[in-house]
Every structure is written in C-alpha cells, then in structure tokens.
C-alpha positions, 0 to 999 in steps of 0.5 A: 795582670791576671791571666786567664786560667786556660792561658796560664795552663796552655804557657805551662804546657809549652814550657814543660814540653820545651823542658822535656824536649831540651833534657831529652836531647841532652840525654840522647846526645849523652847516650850517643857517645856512650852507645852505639849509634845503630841503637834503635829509638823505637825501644826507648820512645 
C-alpha cells in the first residue's frame, strides 16, 4: 500500500502534534505540583 507522499506528511504532522501535545501536559501537570499554580503561562508558551 503506497501512500501518497502529502498523506504520509500530513499523518506524521498529526502525530507530532499529538506527541507534543501529550509530553506537554504531562510537563504542565508535573510543574503543577512542583509550582505554584498562579505561575503565568504566558512565560513559558
């Protein structure tokens, strides 16, 4: 089954996001309970 290469591309796209989406709410969580939670997002986005 070939695939045609701007599939294959957009697939990859969806899992790196959803990778980075996942490892970025475990980190957000994990600095939830080391921090305080009136830490401003803005800095870290």
């Amino acid at each position: 089954m070939v695939l045609p290469k701007r599939r294959i591309t957009a697939i990859n796209w969806v899992i790196v996001s959803w990778r980075a989406t996942a490892s970025w709410s475990t980190v957000e969580s994990t600095a939830r309970r080391c921090r305080p939670f009136n830490t401003p997002v803005a800095i870290m986005t």
